[in-house]
C-alpha positions in Angstrom: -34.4 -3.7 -2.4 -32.2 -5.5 0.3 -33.0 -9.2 -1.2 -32.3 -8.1 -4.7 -28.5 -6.5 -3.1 -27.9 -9.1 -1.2 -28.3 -11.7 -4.8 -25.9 -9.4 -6.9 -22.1 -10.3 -7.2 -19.8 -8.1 -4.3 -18.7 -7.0 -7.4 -22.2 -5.9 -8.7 -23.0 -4.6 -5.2 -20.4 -2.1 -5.0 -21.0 -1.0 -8.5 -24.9 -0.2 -8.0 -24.3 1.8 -4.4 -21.3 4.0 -6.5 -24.0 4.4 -9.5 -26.5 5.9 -6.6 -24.2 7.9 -4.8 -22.9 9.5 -8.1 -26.7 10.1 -8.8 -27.8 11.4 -6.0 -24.0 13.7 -5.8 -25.8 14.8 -9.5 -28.8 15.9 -8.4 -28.0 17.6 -5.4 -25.3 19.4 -7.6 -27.8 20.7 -10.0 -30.1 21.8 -7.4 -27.7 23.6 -5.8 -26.4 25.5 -8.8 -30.3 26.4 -9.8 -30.4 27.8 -6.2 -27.3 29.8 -6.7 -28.7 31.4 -10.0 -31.7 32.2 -8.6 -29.1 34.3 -5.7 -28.8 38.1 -6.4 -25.6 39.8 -5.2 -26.0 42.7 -3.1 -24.6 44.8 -0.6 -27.0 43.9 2.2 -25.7 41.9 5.2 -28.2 39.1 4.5 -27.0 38.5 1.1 -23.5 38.3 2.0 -24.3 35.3 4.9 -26.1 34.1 1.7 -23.4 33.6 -0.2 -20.8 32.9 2.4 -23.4 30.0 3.2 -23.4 29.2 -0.2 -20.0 28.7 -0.8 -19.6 26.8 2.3 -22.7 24.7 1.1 -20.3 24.0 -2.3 -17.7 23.2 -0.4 -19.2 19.8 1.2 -20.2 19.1 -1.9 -16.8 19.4 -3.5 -15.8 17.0 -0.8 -18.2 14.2 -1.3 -17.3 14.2 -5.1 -13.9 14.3 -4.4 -14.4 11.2 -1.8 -16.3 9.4 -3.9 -13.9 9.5 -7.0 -11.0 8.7 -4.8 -13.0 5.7 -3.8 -14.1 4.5 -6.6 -10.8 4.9 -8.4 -9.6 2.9 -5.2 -12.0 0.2 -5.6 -11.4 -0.1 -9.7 -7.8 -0.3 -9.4 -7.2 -2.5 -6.0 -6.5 -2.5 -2.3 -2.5 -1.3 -3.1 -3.5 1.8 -5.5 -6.2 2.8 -2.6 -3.6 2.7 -0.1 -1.5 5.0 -2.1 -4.0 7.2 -3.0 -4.8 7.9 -0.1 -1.0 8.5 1.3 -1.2 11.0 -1.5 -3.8 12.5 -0.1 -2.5 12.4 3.6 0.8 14.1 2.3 -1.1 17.2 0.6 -3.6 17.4 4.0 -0.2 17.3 5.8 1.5 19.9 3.9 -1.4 22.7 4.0 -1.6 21.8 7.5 2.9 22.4 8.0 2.7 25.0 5.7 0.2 27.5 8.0 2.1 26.3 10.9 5.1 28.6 12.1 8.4 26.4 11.6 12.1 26.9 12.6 15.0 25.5 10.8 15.6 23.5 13.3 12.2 21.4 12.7 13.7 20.7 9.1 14.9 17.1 10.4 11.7 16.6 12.1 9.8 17.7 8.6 11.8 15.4 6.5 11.0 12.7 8.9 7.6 12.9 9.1 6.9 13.8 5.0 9.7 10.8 3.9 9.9 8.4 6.1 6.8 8.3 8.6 4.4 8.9 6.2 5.5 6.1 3.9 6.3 3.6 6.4 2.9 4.0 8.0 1.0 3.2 5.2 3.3 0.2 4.2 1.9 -1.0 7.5 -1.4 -0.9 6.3 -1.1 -2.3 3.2 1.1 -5.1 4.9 -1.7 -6.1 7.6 0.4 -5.5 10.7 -2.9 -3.9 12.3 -0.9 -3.9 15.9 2.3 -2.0 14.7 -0.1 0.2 12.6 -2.3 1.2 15.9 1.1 2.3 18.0 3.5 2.8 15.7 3.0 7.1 15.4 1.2 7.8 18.9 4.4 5.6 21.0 7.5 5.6 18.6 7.5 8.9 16.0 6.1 10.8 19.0 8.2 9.9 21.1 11.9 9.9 18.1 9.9 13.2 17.0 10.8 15.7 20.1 14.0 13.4 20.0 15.3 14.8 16.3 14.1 18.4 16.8 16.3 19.0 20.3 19.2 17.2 18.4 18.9 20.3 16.1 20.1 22.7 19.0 16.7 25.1 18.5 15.1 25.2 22.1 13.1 28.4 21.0 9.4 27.6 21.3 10.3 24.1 21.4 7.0 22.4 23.2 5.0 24.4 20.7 6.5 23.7 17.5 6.5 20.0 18.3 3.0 19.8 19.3 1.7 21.3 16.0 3.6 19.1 14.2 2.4 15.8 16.4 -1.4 17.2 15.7 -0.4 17.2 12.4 0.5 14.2 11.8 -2.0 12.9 13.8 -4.6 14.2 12.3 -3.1 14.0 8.3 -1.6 10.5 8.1 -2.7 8.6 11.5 -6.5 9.2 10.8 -6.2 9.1 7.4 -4.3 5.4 7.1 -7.3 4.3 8.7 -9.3 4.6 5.3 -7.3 2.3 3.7 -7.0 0.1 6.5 -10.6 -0.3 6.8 -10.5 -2.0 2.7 -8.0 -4.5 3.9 -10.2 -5.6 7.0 -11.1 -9.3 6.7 -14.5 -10.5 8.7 -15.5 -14.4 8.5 -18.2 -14.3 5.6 -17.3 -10.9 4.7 -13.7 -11.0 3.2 -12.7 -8.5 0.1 -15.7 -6.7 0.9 -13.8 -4.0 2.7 -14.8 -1.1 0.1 -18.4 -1.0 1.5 -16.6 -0.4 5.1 -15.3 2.6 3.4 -18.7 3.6 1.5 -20.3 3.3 4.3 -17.6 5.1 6.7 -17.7 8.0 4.3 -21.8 7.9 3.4 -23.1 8.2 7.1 -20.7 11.2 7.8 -21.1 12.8 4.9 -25.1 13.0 6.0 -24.3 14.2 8.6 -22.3 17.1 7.8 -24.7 18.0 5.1 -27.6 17.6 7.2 -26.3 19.7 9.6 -25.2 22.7 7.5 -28.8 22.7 5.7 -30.5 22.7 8.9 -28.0 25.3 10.4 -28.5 27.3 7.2 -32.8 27.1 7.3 -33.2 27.3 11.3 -30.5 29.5 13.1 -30.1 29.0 16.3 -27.6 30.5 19.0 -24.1 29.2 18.1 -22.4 27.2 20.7 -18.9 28.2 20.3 -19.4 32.0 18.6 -15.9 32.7 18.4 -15.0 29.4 17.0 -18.1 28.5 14.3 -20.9 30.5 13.8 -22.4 27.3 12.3 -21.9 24.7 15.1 -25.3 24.6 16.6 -26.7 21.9 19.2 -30.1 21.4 17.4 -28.7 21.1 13.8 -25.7 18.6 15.0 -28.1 16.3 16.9 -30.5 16.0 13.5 -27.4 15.5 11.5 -25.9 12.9 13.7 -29.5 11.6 13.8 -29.8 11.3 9.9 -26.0 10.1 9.4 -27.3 7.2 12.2 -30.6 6.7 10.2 -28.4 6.2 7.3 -26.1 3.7 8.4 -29.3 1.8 10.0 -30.5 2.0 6.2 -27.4 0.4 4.8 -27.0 -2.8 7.3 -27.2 -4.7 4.6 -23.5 -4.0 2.8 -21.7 -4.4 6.4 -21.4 -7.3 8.8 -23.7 -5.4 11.1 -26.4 -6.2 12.7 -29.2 -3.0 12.4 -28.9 -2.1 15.5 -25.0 -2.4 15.3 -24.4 -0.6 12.2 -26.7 2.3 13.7 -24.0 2.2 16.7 -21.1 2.2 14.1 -22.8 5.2 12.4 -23.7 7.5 15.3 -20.1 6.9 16.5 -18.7 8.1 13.2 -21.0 11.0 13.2 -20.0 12.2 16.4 -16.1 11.8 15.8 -16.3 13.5 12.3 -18.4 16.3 13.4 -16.6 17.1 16.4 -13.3 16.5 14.9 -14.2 19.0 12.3 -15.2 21.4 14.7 -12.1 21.0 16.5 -10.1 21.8 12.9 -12.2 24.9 13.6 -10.8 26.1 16.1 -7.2 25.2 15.1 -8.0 27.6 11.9 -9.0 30.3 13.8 -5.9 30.0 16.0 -4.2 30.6 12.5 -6.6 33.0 11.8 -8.0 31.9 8.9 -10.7 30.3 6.6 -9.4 27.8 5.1 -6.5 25.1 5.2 -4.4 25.3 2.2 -2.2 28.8 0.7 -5.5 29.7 -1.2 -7.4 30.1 2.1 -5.8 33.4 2.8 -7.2 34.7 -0.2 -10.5 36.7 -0.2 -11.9 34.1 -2.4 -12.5 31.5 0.6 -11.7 28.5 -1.3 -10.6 25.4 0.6 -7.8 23.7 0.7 -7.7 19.6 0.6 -7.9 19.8 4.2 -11.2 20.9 4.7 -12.5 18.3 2.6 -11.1 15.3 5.0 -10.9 16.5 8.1 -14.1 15.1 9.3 -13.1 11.6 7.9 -9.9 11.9 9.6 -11.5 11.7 13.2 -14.2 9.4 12.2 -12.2 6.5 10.5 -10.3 5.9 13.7 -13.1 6.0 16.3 -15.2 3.2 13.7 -11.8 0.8 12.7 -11.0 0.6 16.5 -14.7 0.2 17.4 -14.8 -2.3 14.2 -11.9 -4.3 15.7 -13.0 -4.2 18.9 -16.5 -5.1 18.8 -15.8 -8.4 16.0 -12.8 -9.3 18.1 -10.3 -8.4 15.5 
C-alpha cells in the first residue's frame, strides 16, 4: 500500500487519502444513524446519558466532515483560498467565543481591533511566509497594543478581566487557528507543495483521538477526573485515544517527511495538545455556564457552535508547526 502511494502523483496522493477519509466519514455516519434508530426515548436516567452521549457522539462527527470539506475545498482551490477559509473560520470561532464573553463599551476599540485589523493582518502573515513575524506578532505586539487601546477608552471597571478574555480569545480563535494554514505553506527539501498532507495528517491523528476517546468513555466509564468540569474526561479513555491518534500517525509516515518513529512523536504531541486543549475549552464553558460555544448553545437543544468543532485543532496545530520547525530546522 505504501509503494503503490509513494508511485502516484502528490496530486493523486492527496486525492486517494481525501477519497478514504470521506469513506470511512460515510460509514461511520451510517453506523451511527442505524445506532440512533435502534435508541428508544424514555424517561429513564440511562436513556437520557444515552442520548446526551449521542448527540455529543454526532457532534465529532459534524466536526470531521466539516474539517475535511474545508480541507479539501482548501486543497482544490489553492494555498491563498485555504488561508482565507480558514480566517473565515477563525472570525466565526472568535465571535461565539466574544459574544458569551461579558463586554463593556469601552472594549469596542479593542473589538474592532482584533476582528478588522489583527485578524486580517495575521493571516496576511501566513500567506506571505514571514513565519518569524507570524510566531510573535499576537503573543508580544497585539497583547501588549491590546490593554493599551482598552485603558485609552477610560473604562477601568473589571479591566484585568475583560482584557484577559479577550487575549484567550484571540489566542485560542486566530493564533492557533493561522497555524492550519501555515502548516500548507511549509516548504521541506524533497517535500515542497506537499503541505496539504501536513494538514491531513494534523487533523487525522487528532481527530482519532477525540473519537477514540469518547467511544471508549461512552462503552467503559470510569471515574471522571475533573467531575465538575467533564464528566467525559477520563484517564484510561484519553491514554487509548492518544495511543490510537499516535498509532495513526505511525500508520501514515509515508505522506510526511517523518521518519516512523518521528511522525509517531509528531502525532502523540498533537494528541495531547488537542485533547487537553479541548478540555481546557471545557472548563472555560462551564465558567460561562454552558454547553456549547455559539448563541444556539444556550438553547435546550445542545447544538454546537463552530467552536466546538475546532477547538481541539486550535491547541494542536501550534504545539506540531513549532515542533515541525524546530525539529527540521526551519
Amino acid at each position: 500500500m505504501n509503494n503503490f502511494l509513494r508511485n502516484l502523483t502528490a496530486t493523486q496522493q492527496v486525492g486517494a487519502l481525501f477519497l478514504v477519509m470521506f469513506g470511512i466519514l460515510s460509514v461511520v455516519t451510517i453506523w451511527a444513524f442505524v445506532r440512533n434508530l435502534r435508541e428508544h426515548a424514555s424517561d429513564d436516567p440511562e436513556s437520557e446519558a444515552r442520548i446526551l452521549e449521542a448527540k455529543r457522539f454526532w457532534g465529532l462527527l459534524k466536526t470531521s466532515w466539516m474539517m475535511a470539506s474545508v480541507f479539501w475545498i482548501g486543497w482544490v482551490l489553492g494555498d491563498t483560498v485555504a488561508t482565507v477559509l480558514f480566517a473565515i473560520v477563525g472570525f466565526f470561532a472568535l465571535r461565539e467565543f466574544i459574544t458569551l464573553s461579558p463586554t463593556r463599551r469601552g472594549d469596542h476599540r479593542s473589538l474592532v481591533l482584533a476582528f478588522f485589523v489583527v485578524l486580517p493582518l495575521q493571516f496576511w502573515i501566513v500567506g506571505s511566509k514571514h513565519f518569524d513575524l507570524f510566531t510573535v506578532f499576537i503573543p508580544v505586539y497585539v497583547f501588549l497594543a491590546l490593554p493599551v487601546v482598552s485603558a485609552l477608552a477610560n473604562d477601568p471597571q473589571r479591566f484585568l478581566e475583560r482584557n484577559a478574555k479577550l487575549q484567550w480569545g484571540i489566542m485560542v480563535c486566530v493564533y492557533g487557528m493561522s497555524h492550519v494554514p501555515a502548516l500548507l505553506l511549509l516548504d521541506f527539501p524533497g517535500y515542497r507543495d506537499k503541505g496539504a498532507f501536513l494538514v491531513f495528517f494534523l487533523v487525522f491523528v487528532v481527530q482519532t483521538c477525540m473519537l477514540v476517546q469518547h467511544l471508549l468513555g461512552r462503552r467503559f466509564p470510569h471515574k471522571p477526573v475533573a467531575p465538575q468540569v467533564s464528566q467525559s474526561f477520563q484517564w484510561t479513555s484519553w491514554l487509548a485515544g492518544v495511543a490510537a491518534g499516535g498509532l495513526a500517525g505511525g500508520l501514515l509516515t509515508f505522506i510526511t517527511p517523518f521518519k516512523p518513529g518521528q511522525a509517531l512523536g509528531m502525532a502523540l504531541l498533537a494528541c495531547v495538545a488537542g485533547s487537553l486543549g479541548h478540555l481546557v475549552m471545557k472548563a472555560l464553558k462551564r465558567d460561562r455556564g454552558i454547553t456549547s460555544w455559539g448563541m444556539q448553545g444556550m438553547s435546550v437543544t445542545g447544538a454546537g457552535g463552530l467552536l466546538d468543532r475546532v477547538d481541539a485543532l486550535c491547541f494542536a496545530a501550534p504545539v506540531f508547526f513549532h515542533s515541525v520547525r524546530w525539529y527540521f530546522g526551519l
